[in-house]
C-alpha positions as CSV (number, residue, x, y, z in Angstrom):
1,X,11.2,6.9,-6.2
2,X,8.4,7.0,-3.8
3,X,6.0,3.8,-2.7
4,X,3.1,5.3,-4.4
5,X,5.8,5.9,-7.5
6,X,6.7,2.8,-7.1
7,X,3.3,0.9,-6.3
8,X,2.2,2.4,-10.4
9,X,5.2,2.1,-12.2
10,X,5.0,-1.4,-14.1
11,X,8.2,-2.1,-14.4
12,X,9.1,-2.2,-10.8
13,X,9.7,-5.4,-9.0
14,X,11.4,-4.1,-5.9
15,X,9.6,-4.9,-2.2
16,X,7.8,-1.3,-1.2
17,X,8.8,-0.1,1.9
18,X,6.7,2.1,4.3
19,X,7.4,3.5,7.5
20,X,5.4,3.6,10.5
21,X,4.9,6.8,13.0
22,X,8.2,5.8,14.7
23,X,10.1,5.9,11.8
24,X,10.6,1.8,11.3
25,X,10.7,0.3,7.8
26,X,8.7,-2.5,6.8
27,X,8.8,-4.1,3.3
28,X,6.4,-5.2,1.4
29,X,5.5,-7.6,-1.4
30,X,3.1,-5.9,-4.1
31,X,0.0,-8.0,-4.7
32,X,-2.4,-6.0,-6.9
33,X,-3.4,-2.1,-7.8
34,X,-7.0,-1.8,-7.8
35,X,-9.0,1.0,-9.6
36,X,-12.8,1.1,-8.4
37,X,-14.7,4.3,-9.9
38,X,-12.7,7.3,-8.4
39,X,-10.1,4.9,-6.1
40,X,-7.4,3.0,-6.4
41,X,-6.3,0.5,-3.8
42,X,-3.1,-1.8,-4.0
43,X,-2.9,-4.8,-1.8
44,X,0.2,-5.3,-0.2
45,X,1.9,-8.6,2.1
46,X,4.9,-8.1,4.7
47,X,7.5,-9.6,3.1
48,X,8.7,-10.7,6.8
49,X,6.2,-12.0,9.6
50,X,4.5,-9.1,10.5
51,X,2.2,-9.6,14.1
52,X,-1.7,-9.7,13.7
53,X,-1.6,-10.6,9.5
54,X,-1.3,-14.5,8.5
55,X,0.9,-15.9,5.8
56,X,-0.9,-15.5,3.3
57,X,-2.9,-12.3,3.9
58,X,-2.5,-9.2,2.5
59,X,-3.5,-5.4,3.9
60,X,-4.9,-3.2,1.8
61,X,-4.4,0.7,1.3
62,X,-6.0,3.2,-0.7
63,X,-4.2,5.4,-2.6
64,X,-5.3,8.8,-1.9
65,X,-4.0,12.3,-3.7
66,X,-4.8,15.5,-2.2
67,X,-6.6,17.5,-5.2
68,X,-5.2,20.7,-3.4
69,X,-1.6,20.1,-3.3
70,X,-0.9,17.0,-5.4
71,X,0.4,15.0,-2.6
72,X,-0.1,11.2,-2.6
73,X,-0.6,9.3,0.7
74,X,-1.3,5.7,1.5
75,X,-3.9,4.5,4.0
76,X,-4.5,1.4,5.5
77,X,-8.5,0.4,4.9
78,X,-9.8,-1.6,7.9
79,X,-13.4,-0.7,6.7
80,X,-15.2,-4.4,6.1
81,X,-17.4,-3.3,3.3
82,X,-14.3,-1.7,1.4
83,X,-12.3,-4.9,1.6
């Protein structure tokens, strides 16, 4: 199952995990899937210390699907006025 199948399915209660551009995993802890108009975000905390994000913050992503090919990304929102 992919993160993004995983991030929607209800049932799941497994950490996501998501790799960075060098190939390392990192797991997360689900916090909360979002819908706002045409988005949907889901807010996800390190399950580990993770450099640069406190305890008890969370990152968010948006949950993006390419209306060309069907393909479903995630994407780390740094935007301010977003979060």
């Amino acid at each position: 199952m992919s993160p993004i199948e995983q991030l929607l399915s209800e049932d799941n209660t497994d950490n996501i995990v998501l790799y960075d551009e060098n190939g390392t995993p990192t797991d997360f802890v689900q916090v909360a899937i979002i819908p706002v108009e045409d988005k949907t975000y889901a807010i996800l905390s390190p399950a580990a210390h993770m450099e640069g994000v406190e305890e008890d913050e969370g990152l968010v992503f948006s949950i993006d699907i390419d209306e060309t090919n069907g393909d479903a990304a995630l994407n780390l929102i740094d935007d301010s006025d977003v979060i």
